[in-house]
C-alpha positions as a LaTeX table, in Angstrom:
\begin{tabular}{lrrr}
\hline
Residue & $x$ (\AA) & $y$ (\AA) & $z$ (\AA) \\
\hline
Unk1 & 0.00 & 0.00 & 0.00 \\
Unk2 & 1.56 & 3.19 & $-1.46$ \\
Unk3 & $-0.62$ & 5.88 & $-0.14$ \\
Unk4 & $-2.98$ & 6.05 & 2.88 \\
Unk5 & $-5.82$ & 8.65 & 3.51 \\
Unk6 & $-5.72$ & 11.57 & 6.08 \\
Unk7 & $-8.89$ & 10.63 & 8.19 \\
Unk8 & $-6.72$ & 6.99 & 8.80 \\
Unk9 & $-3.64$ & 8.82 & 9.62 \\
Unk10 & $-5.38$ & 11.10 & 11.97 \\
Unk11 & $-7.13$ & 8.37 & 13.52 \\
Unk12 & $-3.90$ & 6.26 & 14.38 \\
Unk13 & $-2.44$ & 9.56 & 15.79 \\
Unk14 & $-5.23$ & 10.04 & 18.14 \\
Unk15 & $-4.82$ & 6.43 & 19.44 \\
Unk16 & $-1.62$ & 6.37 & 19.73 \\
Unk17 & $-0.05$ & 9.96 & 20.19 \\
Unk18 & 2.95 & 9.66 & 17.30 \\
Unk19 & 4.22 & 11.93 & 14.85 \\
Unk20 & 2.37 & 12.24 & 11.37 \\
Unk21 & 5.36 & 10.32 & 9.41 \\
Unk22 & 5.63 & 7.52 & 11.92 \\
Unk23 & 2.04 & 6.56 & 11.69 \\
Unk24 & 1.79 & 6.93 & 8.17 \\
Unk25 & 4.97 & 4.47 & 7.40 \\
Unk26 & 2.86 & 2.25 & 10.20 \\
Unk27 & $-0.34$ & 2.56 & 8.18 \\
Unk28 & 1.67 & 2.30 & 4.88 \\
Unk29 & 3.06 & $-1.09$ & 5.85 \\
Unk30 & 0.09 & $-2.34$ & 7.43 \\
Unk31 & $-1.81$ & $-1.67$ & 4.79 \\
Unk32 & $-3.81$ & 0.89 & 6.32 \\
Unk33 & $-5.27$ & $-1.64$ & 9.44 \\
Unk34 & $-5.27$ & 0.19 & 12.20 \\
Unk35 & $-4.49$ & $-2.46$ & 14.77 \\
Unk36 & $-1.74$ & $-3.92$ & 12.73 \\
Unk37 & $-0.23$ & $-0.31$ & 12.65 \\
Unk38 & $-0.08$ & 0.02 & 16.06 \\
Unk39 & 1.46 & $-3.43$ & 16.71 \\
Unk40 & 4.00 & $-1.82$ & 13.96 \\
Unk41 & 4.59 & 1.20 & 16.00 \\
Unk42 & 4.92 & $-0.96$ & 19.27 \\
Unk43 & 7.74 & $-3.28$ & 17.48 \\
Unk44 & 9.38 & $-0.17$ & 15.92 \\
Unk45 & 9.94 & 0.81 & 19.74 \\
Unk46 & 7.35 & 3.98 & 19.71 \\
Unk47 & 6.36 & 3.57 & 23.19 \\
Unk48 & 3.63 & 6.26 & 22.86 \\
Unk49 & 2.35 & 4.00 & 21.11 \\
Unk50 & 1.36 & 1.54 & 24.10 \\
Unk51 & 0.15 & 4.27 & 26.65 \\
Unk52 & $-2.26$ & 6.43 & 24.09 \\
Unk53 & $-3.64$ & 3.67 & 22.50 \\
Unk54 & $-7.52$ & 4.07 & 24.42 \\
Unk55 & $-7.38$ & 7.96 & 24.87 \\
Unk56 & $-9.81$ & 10.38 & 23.04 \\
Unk57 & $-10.15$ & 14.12 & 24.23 \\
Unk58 & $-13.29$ & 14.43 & 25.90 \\
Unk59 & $-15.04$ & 16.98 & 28.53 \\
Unk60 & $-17.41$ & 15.70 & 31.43 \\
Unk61 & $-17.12$ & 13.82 & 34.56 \\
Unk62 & $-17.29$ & 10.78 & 35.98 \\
Unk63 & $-20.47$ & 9.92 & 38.89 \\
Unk64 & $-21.04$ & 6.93 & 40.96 \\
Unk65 & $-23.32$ & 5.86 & 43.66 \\
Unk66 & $-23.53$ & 3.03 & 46.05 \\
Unk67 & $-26.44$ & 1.54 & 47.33 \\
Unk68 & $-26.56$ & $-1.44$ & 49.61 \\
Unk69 & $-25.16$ & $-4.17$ & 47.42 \\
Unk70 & $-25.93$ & $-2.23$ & 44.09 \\
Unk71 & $-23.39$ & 0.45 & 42.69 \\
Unk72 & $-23.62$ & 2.38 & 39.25 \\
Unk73 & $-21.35$ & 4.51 & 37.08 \\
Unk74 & $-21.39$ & 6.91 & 34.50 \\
Unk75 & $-20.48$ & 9.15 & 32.52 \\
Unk76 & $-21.77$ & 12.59 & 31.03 \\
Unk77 & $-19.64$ & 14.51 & 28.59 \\
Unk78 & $-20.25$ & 18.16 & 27.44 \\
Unk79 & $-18.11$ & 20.58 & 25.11 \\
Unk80 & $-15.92$ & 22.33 & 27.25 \\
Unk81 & $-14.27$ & 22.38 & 30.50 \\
Unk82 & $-16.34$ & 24.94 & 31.87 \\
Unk83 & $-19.70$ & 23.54 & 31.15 \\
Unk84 & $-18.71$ & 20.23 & 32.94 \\
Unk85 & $-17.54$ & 21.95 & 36.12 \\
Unk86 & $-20.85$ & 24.27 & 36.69 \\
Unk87 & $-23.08$ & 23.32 & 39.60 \\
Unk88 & $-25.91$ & 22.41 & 37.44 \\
Unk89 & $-23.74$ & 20.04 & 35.46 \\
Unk90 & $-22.69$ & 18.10 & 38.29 \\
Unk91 & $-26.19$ & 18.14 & 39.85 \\
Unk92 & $-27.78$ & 16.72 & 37.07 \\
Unk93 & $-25.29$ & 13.72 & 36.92 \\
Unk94 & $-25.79$ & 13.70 & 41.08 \\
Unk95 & $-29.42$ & 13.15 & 40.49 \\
Unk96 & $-28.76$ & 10.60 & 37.14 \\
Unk97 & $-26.71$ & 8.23 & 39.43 \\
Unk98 & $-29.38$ & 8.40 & 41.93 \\
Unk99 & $-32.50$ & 7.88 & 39.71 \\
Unk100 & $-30.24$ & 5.25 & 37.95 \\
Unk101 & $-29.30$ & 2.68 & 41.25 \\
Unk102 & $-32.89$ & 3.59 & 42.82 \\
Unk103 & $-35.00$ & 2.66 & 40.11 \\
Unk104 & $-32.20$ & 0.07 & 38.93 \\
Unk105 & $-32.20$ & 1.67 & 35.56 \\
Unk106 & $-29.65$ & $-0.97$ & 33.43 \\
Unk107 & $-30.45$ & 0.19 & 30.28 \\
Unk108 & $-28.62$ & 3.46 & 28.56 \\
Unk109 & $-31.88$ & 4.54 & 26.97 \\
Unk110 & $-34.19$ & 4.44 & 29.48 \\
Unk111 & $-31.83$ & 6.63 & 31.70 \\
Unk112 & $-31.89$ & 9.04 & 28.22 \\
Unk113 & $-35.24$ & 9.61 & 27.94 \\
Unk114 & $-35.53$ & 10.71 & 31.74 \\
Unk115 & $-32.44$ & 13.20 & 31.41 \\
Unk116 & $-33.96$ & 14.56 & 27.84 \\
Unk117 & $-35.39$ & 17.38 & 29.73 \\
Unk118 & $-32.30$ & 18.63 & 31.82 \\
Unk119 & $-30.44$ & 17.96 & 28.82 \\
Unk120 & $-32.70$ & 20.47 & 26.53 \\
Unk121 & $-32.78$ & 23.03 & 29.69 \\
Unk122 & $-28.76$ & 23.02 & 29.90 \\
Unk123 & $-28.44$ & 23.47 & 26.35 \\
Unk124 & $-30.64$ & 26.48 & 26.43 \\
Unk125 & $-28.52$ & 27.89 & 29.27 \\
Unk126 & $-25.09$ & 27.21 & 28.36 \\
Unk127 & $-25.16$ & 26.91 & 24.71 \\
Unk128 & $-23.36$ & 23.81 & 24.16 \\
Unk129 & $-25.05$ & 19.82 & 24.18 \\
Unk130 & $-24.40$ & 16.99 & 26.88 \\
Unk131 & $-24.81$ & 13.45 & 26.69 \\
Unk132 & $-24.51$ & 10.30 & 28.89 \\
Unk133 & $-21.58$ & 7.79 & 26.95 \\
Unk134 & $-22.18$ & 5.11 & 29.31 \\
Unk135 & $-23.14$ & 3.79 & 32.36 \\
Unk136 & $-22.27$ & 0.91 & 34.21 \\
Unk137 & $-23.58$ & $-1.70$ & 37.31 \\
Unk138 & $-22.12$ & $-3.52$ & 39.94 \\
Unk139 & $-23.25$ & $-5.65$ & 42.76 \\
Unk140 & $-21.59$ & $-7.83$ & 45.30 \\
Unk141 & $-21.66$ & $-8.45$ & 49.31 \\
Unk142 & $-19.73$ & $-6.24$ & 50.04 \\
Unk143 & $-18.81$ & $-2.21$ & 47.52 \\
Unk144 & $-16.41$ & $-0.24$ & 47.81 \\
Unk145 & $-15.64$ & 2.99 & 44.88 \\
Unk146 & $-13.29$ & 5.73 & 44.45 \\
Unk147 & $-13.23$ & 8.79 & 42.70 \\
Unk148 & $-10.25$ & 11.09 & 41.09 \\
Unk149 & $-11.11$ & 14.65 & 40.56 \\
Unk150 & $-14.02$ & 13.48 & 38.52 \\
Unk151 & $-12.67$ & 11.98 & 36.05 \\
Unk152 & $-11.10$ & 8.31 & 37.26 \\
Unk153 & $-13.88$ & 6.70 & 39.11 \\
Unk154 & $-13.97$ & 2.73 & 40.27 \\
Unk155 & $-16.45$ & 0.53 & 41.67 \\
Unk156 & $-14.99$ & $-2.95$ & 43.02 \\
Unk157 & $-17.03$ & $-5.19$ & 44.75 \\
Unk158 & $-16.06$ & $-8.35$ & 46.94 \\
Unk159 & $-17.20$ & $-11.92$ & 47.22 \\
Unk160 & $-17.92$ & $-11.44$ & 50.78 \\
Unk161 & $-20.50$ & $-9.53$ & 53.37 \\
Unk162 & $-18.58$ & $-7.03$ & 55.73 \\
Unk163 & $-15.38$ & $-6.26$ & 54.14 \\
Unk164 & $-13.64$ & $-3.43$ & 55.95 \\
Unk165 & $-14.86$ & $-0.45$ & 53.54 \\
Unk166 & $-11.41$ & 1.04 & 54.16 \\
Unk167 & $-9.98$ & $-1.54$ & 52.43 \\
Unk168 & $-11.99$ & $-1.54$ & 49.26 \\
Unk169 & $-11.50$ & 2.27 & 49.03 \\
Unk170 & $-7.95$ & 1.25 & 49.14 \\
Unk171 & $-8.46$ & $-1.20$ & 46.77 \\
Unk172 & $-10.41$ & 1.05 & 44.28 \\
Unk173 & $-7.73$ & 3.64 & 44.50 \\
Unk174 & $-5.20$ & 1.33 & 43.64 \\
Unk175 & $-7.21$ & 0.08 & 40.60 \\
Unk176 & $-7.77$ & 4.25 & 39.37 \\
Unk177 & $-3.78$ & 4.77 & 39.94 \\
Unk178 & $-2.43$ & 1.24 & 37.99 \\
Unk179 & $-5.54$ & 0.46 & 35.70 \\
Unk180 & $-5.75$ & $-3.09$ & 35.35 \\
Unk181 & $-7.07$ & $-4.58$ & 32.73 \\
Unk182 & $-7.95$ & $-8.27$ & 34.47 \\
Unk183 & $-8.22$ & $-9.41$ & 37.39 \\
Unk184 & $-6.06$ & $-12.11$ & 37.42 \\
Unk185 & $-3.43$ & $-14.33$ & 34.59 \\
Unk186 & $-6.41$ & $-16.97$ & 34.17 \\
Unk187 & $-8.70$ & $-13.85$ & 32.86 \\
Unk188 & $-6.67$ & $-13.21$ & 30.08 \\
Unk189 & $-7.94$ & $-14.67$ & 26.74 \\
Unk190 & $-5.46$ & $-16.28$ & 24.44 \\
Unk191 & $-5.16$ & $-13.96$ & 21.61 \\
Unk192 & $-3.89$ & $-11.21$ & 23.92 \\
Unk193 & $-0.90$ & $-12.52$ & 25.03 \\
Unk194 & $-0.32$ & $-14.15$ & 21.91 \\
Unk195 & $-0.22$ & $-10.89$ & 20.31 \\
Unk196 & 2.12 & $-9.36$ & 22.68 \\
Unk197 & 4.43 & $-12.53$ & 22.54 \\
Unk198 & 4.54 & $-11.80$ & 19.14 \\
Unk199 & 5.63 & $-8.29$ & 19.37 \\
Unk200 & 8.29 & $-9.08$ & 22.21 \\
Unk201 & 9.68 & $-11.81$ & 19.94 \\
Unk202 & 10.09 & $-9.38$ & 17.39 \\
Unk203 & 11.83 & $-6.85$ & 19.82 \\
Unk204 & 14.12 & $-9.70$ & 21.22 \\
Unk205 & 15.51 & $-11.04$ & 18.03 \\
Unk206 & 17.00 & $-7.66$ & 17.60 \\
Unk207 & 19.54 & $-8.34$ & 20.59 \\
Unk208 & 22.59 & $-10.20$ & 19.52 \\
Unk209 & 22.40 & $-12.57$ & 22.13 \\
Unk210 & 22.24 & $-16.37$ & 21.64 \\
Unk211 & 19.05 & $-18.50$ & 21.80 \\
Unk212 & 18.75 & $-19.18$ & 25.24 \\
Unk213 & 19.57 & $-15.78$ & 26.23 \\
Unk214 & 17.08 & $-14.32$ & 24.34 \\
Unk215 & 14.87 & $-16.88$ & 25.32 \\
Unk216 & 14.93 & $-16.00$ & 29.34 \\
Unk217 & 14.63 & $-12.24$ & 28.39 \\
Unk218 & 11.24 & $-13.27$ & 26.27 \\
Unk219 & 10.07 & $-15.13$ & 29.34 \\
Unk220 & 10.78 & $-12.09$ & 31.66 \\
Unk221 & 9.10 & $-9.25$ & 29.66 \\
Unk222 & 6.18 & $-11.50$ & 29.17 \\
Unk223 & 6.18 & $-12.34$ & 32.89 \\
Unk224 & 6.12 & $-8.45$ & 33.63 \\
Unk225 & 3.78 & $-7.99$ & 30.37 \\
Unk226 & 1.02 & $-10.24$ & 32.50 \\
Unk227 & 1.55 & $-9.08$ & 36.02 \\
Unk228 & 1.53 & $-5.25$ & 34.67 \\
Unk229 & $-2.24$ & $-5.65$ & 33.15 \\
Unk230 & $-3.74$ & $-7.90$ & 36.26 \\
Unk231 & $-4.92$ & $-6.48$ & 38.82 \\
Unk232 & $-3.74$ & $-9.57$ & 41.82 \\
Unk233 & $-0.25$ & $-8.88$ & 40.30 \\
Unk234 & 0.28 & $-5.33$ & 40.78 \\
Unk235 & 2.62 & $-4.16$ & 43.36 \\
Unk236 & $-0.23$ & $-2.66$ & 46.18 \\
Unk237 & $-0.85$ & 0.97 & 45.69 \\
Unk238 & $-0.22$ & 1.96 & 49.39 \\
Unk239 & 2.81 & $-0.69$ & 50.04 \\
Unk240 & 4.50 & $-1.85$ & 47.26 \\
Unk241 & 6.34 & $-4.79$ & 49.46 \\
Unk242 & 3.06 & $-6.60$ & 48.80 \\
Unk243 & 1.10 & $-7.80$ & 45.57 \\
Unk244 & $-2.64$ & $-7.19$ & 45.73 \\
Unk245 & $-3.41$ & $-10.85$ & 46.15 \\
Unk246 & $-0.90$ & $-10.43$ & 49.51 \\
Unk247 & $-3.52$ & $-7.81$ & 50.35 \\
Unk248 & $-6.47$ & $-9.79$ & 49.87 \\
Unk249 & $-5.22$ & $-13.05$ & 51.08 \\
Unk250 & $-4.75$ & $-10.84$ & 54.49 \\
Unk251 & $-8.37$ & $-9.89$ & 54.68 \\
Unk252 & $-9.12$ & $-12.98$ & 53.99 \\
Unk253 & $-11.54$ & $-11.79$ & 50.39 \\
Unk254 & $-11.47$ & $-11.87$ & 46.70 \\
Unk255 & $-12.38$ & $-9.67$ & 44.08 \\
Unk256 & $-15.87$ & $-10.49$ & 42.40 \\
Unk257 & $-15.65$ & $-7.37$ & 39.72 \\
Unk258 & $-14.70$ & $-4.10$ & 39.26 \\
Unk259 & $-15.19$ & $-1.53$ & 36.93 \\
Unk260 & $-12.92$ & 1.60 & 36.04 \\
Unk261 & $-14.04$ & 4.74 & 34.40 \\
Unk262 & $-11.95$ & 7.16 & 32.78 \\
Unk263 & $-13.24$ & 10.44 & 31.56 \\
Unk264 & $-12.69$ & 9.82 & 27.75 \\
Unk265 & $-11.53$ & 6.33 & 27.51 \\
\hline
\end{tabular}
């Protein structure tokens, strides 16, 4: 593929936060597949490549509300900054998250149609549209949530009744800060880690080392590949002498679910 169009050049540099001429060589030699660009980008060594691959620039803010055993979370976007941090921005979502876990509103839609009318008043008084982008349940025994200047919040909920809510705060703060993306090695389907064992072969037949060298370094980088994206192998947040699962196993619970929201991802 010779040529590839703006729009697909734009789009891999919002995903990934490169340079014009790196992701166009990447879409050029992936023949303008977006996913195999970024793999491209990833092997080339671009590690921008990795962190932006999930971010989009987007106003709003993130709500949650927990209820018993039922939590929810959402989120409402609007045009600009200052629109999303008025007072009746943030009591409309208020209100949404509590309509949404007392009425145990699951679907996106229904929750729309009850917000159409705040939605058409804030227009009229700031000039610019919201809308919900999602929203989000979780139940369990035992909640916990945690919330980052509006726009990182977490629900996590526990397999047990009576968990110490200081340590599921603790927990959900750890899961804003490190972003997992599974809870544990045995959630991770196959083509995942397939694809990055691909890519880290790639990388580690560029070091002139001999077989069985570069075979312990694959091992390693896909041993700290896994452990980075699951959540019982991350170093604990608040005392990184443990592992999460260290944490857990001391409070004698496990991790049911959680759910992380970040404003534009």
């Amino acid at each position: 593929m010779e040529n590839v169009s703006a729009s697909l050049v734009k789009s891999l540099r919002m995903r990934t936060g490169v340079g014009i001429l790196e992701c166009k060589k990447a879409l050029i030699e992936s023949n303008g597949n977006i996913e195999l660009a970024i793999d491209y980008l990833r092997t080339s060594g671009i590690k921008n490549a990795k962190k932006k691959i999930r971010n989009t620039t987007l106003q709003g803010s993130i709500f949650l509300k927990i209820k018993n055993n039922f939590g929810v979370i959402l989120e409402i976007n609007s045009e600009t900054d200052f629109a999303s941090r008025s007072t009746e921005f943030n009591l409309i979502g208020t209100e949404l998250a509590k309509i949404a876990i007392e009425k145990k509103i699951k679907g996106i839609d229904e929750l729309k149609n009850i917000f159409e009318k705040k939605r058409l008043f804030f227009i009229n008084q700031f000039s610019e549209n919201i809308s919900i982008r999602r929203i989000k349940f979780l139940n369990g025994e035992s909640l916990g949530s945690y919330m980052h200047n509006s726009r990182i919040g977490v629900l996590v909920s526990s397999d047990l009744k009576n968990v110490r809510t200081d340590i599921l705060h603790q927990l959900a703060m750890h899961i804003a800060a490190n972003d997992p993306e599974y809870i544990s090695s045995d959630n991770i389907p196959k083509h995942i880690t397939d694809r990055e064992y691909e890519i880290q072969l790639n990388l580690s037949k560029r070091i002139n080392k001999k077989d069985f060298v570069i075979k312990k370094i694959l091992e390693g980088r896909m041993k700290k590949y896994v452990n980075s994206i699951c959540l019982m192998e991350q170093n604990f947040l608040l005392d990184n002498t443990k592992k999460v699962k260290d944490v857990l196993l001391e409070h004698k619970f496990l991790v049911k679910n959680y759910i992380r929201f970040e404003l534009g991802r």
